[in-house]
LUMROFI-159859 format. One record per residue (C-alpha): x, y, z; residue in one letter. Coordinates in pm, whole numbers, plus 32768, in hexadecimal, padded with zeros to 4 digits. Example, Ala and Ser with C-alpha at 12.3 -4.5 7.8 and 13.67 -1.06 7.14 Angstrom:
<nodes>
84CE7E3E830Ca85577F9682CAs
</nodes>
This chain:
<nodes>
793BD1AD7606x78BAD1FD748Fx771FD25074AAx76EDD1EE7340x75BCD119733Ax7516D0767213x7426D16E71D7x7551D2537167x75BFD1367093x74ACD0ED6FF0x7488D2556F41x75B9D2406EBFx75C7D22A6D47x75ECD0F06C43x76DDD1CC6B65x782DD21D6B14x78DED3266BFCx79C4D3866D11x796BD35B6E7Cx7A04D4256FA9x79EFD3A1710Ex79F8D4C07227x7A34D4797379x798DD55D7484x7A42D6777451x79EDD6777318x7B27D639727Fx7B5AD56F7161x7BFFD41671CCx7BEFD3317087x7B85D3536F40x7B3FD24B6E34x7A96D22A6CE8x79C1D0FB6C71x78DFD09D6B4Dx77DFD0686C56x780AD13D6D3Cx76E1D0A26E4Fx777ACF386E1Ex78D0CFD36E3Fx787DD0816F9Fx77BFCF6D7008x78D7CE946FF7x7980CF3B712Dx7878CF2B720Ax7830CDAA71CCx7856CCD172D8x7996CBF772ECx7B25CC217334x7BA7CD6372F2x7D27CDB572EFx7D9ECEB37410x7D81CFE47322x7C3BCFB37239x7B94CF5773AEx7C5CD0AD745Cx7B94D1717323x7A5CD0C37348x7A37D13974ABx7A89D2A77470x799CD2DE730Ax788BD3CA738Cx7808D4417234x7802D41170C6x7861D4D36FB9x7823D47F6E50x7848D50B6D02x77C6D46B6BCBx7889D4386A9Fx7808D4016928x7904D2D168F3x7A2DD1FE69ABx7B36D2C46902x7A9AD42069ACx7A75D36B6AE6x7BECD3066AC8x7C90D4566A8Ax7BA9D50B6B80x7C30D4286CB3x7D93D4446C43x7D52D5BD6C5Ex7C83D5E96D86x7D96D4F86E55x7EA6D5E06DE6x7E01D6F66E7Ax7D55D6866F96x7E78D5756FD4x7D85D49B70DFx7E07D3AA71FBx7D88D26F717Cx7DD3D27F7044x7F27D1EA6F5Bx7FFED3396F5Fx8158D34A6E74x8240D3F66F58x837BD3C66E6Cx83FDD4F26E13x8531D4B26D69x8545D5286C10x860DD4966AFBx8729D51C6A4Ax8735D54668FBx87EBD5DF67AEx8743D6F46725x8778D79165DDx86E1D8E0657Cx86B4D8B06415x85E4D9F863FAx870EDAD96448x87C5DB5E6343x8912DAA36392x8864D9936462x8925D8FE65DDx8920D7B2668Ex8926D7CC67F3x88A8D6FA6930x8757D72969DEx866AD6966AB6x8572D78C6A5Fx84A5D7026925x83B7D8286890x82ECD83C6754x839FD96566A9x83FFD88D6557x8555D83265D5x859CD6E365A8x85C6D5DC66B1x869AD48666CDx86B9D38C67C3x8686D39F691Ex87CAD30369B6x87C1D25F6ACFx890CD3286B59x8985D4586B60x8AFBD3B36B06x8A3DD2FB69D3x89B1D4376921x8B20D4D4694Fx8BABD3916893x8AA8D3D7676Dx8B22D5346750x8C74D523677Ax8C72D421666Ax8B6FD4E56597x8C66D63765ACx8D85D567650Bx8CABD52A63EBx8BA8D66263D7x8C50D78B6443x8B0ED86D64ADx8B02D9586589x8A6DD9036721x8A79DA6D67B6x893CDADC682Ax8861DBF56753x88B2DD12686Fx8A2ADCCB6842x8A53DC9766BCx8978DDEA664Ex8AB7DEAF672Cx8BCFDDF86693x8CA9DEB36590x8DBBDDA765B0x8DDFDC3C65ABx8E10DB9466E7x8F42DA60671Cx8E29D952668Ax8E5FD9FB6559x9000D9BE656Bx8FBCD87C65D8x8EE8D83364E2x8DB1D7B56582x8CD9D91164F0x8CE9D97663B3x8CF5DAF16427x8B7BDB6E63A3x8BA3DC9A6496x8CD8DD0263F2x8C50DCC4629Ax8D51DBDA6241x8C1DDAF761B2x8B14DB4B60A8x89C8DB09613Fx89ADD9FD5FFBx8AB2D9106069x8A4FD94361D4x88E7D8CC6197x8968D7A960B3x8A34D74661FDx88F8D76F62C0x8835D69061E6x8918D5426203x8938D58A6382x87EBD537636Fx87DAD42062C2x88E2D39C638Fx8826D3F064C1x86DED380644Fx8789D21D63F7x8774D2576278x88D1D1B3624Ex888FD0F16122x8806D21B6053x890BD2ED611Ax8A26D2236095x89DFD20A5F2Cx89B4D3635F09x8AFAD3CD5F95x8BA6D2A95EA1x8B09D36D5D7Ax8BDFD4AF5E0Cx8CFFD4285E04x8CF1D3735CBEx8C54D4C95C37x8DBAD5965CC9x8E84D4955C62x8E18D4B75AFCx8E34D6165B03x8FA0D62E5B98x8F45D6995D0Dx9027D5C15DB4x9019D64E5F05x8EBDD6775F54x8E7ED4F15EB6x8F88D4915FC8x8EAED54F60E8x8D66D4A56059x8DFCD34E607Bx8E9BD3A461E4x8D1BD3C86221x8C8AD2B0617Ex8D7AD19A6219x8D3CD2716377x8BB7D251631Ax8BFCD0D762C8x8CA3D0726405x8B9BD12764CCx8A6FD082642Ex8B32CEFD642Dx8B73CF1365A9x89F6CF6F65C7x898ACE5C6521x8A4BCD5365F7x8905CDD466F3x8808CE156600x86BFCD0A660Ax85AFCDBC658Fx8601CF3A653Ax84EDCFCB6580x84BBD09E66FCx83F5CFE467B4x8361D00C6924x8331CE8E69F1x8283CED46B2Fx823BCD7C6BFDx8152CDA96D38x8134CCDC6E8Ex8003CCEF6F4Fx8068CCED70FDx7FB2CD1B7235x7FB9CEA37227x802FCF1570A2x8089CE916F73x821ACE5A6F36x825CCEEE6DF4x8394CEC26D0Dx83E3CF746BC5x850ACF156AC2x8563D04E69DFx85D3CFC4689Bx863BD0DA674Fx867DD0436611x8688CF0166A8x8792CF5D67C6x871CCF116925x8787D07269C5x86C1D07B6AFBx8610CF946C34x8539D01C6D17x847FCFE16E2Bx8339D08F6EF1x8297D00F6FFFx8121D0B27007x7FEAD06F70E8x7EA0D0237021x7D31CFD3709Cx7D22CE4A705Cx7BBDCE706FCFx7C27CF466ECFx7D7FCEB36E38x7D2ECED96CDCx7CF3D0646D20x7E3DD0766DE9x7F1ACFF66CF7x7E5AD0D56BA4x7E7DD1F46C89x7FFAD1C26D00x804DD19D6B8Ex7F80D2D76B18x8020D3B76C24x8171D32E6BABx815CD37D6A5Dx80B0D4AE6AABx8239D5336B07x8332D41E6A2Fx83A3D3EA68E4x8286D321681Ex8335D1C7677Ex82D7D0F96636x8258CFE966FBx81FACFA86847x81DFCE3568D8x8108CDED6A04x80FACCB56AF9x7FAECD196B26x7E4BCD086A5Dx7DA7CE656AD7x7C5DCECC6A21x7CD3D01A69D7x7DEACFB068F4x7D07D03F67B8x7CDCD1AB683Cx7E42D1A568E3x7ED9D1606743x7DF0D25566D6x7E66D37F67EAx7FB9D32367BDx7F80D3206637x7F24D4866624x7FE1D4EA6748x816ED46D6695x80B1D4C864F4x810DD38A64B7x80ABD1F464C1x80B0D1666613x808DCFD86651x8048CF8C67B4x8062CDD767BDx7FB1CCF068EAx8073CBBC695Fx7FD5CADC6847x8091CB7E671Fx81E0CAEC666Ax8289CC1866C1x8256CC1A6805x8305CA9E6852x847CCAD86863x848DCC6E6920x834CCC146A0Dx8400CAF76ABBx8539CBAF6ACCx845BCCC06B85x8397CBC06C33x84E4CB6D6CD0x8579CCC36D16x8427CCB36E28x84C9CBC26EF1x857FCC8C704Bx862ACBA97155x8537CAF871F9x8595CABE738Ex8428CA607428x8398C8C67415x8327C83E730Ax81BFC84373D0x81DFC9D2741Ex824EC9FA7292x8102C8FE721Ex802CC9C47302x807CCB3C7274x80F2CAB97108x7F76C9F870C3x7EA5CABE719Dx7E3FC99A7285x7D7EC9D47399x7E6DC9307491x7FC5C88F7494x7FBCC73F741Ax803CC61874E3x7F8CC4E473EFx7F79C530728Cx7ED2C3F071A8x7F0DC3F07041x7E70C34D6F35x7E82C2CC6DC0x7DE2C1FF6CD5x7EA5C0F46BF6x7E14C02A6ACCx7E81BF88697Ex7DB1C012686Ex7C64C020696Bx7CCEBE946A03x7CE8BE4D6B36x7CBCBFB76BD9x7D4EBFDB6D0Fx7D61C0F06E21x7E47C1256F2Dx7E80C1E87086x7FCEC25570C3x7FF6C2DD7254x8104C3CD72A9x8111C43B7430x81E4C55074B4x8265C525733Ex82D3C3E37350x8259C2B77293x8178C1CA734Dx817BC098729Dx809ABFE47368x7F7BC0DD7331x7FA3C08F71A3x7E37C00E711Dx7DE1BF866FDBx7C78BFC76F49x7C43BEBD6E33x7B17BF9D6D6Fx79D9BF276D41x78EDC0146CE4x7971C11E6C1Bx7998C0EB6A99x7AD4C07E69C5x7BB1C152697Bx7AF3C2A46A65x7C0FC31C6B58x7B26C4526BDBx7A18C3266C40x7B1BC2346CC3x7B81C34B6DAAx7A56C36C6E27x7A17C2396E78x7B5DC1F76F3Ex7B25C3146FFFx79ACC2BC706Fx7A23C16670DFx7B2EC1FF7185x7A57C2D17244x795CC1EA7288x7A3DC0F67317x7AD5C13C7472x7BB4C03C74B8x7CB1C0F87391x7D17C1C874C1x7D13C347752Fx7C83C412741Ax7DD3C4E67373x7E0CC65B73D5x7E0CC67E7252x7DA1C59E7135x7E89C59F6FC3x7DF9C51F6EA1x7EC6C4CA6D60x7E2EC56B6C60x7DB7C6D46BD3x7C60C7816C09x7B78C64C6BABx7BF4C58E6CA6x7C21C6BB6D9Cx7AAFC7146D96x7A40C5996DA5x7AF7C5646ED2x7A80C6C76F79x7922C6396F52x796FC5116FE9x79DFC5AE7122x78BCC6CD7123x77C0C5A87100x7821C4EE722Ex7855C63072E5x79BDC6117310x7A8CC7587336x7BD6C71972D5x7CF3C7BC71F6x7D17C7497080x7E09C7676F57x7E42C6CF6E40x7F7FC6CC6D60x7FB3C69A6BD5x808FC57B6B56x8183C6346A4Dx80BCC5B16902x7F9EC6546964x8011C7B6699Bx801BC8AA688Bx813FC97068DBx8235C91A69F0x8274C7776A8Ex8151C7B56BBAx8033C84E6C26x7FAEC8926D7Cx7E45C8B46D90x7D75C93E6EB0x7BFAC96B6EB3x7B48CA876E83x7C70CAE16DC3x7C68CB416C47x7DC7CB3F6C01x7EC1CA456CA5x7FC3CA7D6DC0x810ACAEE6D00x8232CA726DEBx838CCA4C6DB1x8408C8F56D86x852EC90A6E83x8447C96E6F6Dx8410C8A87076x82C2C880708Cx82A4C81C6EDEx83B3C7416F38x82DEC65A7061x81A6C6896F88x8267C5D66E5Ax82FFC4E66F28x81C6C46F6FE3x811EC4766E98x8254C3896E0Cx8218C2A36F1Ax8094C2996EDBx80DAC2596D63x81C1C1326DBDx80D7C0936EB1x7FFAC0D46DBCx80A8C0106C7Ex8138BEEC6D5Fx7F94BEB26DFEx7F20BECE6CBBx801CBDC56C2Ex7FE9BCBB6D39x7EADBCA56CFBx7EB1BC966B78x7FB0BB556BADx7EA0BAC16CA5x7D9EBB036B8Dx7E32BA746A67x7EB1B93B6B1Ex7D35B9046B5Fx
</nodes>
């Protein structure tokens, strides 16, 4: 058991920094950063439910180190470095180690090559892609050689070669070894490769239609008739992109799900609009700390991969300023990282919101019980909504599900009394403190859902803490309300919502319970408006 006692605690400092928990060996077991770094370690020794791991670490922290930091963004780069080489148990730890593969084109060589690599290195080569597949790369090429005849031998062989080699009779290499080339025309070759590769097509295009009209005037029939064999090749190429192409720019969409022991997470590779790649990891986090786990998966990723134009996240994570800035200086050019509530994000988040979903073979209590965190499986779940007419005749309802099945005769309808026109968050509360107060309304639920977003959410969790009730409680976001996808699933104590897929099927008995509420909820509300005006 951990022999950390308040004492310890309470010397800690009220500054930025990195924190290091030891266990009695004196080995480093988790390490974390924080603005505050006392609140931050407090939280773990608070009293309350734990998940299996952050409660596993609690028990074995025998010591604290810490080292202070003069802002957030040192704070943030010194954990990223001090997990890589310490690499502690507790903590999120990338352990994909696949590389991609990419074109790389040595434009600092005198007669510059393409060739293949998974090995990306600063040494002012140039870099494009990565492709998902080996077989795709191997595509680009072969279809690149018809067009740009370089050269794709390595340095060590093309230094010792006197002679061309069959590429050259084939013509897929111009021959530079040989010197059937000036280095002039080779390096104008080089130069709209690149544009080609670097998706300059437009530019790319127009130039070579100047060449040709320029050899045409001037009687060189034959090498006009090679520049337009390229620029209908070029043409095709660029059309049959386009038939994908949404956005063009690269772009990175990771969407995360929260379990009972790690966070799901799924990432959609797009270049120049082009999905390429899906991808899935599976890592375990400390609950308490979910924010840190997901800034420090995504820093250790890009520590190693190909920096994007954009990156879209299904998350909110406070360290989305310093993780634009390192990435910024790290690629020597812009970087926009994007949180669920931006216009870009709509259309490729739900797509990667989707690409979460895995077959799902357990009950639909098992899946509620890991999917929302609950503290037990539920068997009754009561759900409730509030219908009015421009703030008349306000009306709240109770919806009962049990074993997930609806239980019509459990349905109540709260006619509201107190709360003012038109105030959903005090309507809520209201329902649910009659509710509680009143026990002939049956069995209290196994968890409570609320229609509605955070307003209502926290009105209703005070309802329950007042009367000393300790039950589960979500809420979920009709469509209109939400800011970037149809619905929201809010938790407490949460900042962000619960991102879930929507053929999942635990969104999928959330919405429909939620449906049912909202229809109980209209019909109620529209009885009693006809008893009302015939009065």
């Amino acid at each position: 058991m951990s022999i950390m006692d308040d004492s310890k605690i309470n010397t800690l400092p009220e500054s930025s920094g990195v924190y290091m928990f030891r266990d009695k060996e004196r080995n480093i077991i988790y390490i974390g950063k924080a603005k505050n770094i006392k609140d931050r370690v407090s939280s773990y020794f608070r009293e309350g439910r734990k998940d299996p791991k952050t409660a596993r670490l609690v028990n074995n922290i025998e010591d604290i180190d810490i080292v202070l930091t003069v802002n957030e963004k040192e704070a943030f780069l010194l954990e990223s470095n001090l997990i890589k080489e310490n690499k502690p148990k507790y903590n999120i730890n990338l352990k994909d180690g696949k590389t991609y593969i990419s074109l790389k084109l040595t434009v600092n060589d005198k007669f510059p090559a393409l060739y293949i690599t998974r090995d990306i290195k600063e040494d002012g080569a140039l870099y494009f892609g990565p492709y998902p597949h080996a077989r795709d790369v191997k595509q680009v090429m072969k279809l690149v050689q018809t067009i740009y005849p370089i050269r794709r031998c390595k340095d060590t062989v093309f230094k010792k070669r006197n002679r061309a080699c069959i590429l050259k009779e084939l013509g897929k290499c111009l021959g530079p070894c040989a010197g059937y080339v000036d280095e002039g025309k080779y390096k104008n070759i080089v130069n709209e490769l690149t544009e080609l590769l670097s998706g300059r097509n437009e530019r790319l295009l127009k130039n070579i239609q100047m060449k040709i009209e320029d050899a045409s005037k001037n009687w060189r029939f034959e090498e006009a008739g090679q520049l337009k064999e390229r620029y209908f090749a070029i043409k095709g190429m660029v059309e049959k992109q386009r038939v994908h192409e949404h956005f063009g720019k690269d772009r990175d969409v990771w969407a995360f799900l929260e379990g009972e022991t790690g966070i799901k997470i799924v990432l959609l590779v797009f270049r120049r609009g082009v999905l390429l790649k899906r991808r899935l990891f599976k890592e375990s986090f400390m609950r308490v700390d979910y924010e840190g786990a997901i800034s420090s998966f995504l820093f250790q990723y890009y520590s190693t991969r190909p920096i994007p134009d954009e990156i879209v996240l299904s998350e909110n994570i406070d360290e989305i300023a310093f993780l634009e800035k390192y990435l910024k200086e790290k690629r020597h050019n812009v970087v926009n990282i994007y949180g669920p509530e931006n216009k870009i994000s709509k259309e490729v988040l739900g797509l990667a919101i989707e690409n979460l979903l895995e077959p799902e073979s357990i009950k639909p209590k098992e899946a509620f019980k890991g999917t929302l965190h609950l503290k037990k499986e539920p068997e009754r779940i009561e759900i409730y909504d509030i219908s009015h007419l421009y703030g008349t005749n306000p009306t709240g309802v109770m919806v009962v599900f049990e074993d997930f099945k609806m239980k019509k005769a459990g349905y109540r309808v709260f006619h509201i009394k107190t709360a003012p026109s038109m105030d959903d968050v005090a309507a809520i509360s209201e329902v649910l403190n009659r509710r509680l107060a009143d026990g002939k309304l049956g069995p209290l639920p196994d968890l409570f859902i609320i229609d509605g977003g955070k307003g209502q959410l926290s009105a209703a969790v005070k309802a329950l803490r007042d009367k000393a009730v300790d039950r589960d409680i979500i809420s979920i976001a009709k469509g209109e309300r939400r800011r970037g996808m149809e619905d929201l699933i809010y938790i407490p104590n949460r900042k962000n919502p619960l991102v879930l897929p929507k053929s999942s099927l635990v969104f999928k008995e959330i919405v429909k319970m939620r449906d049912e509420a909202h229809r109980f909820a209209i019909v109620s509300h529209r009885k009693w408006k006809r008893k009302n005006d015939m009065l």
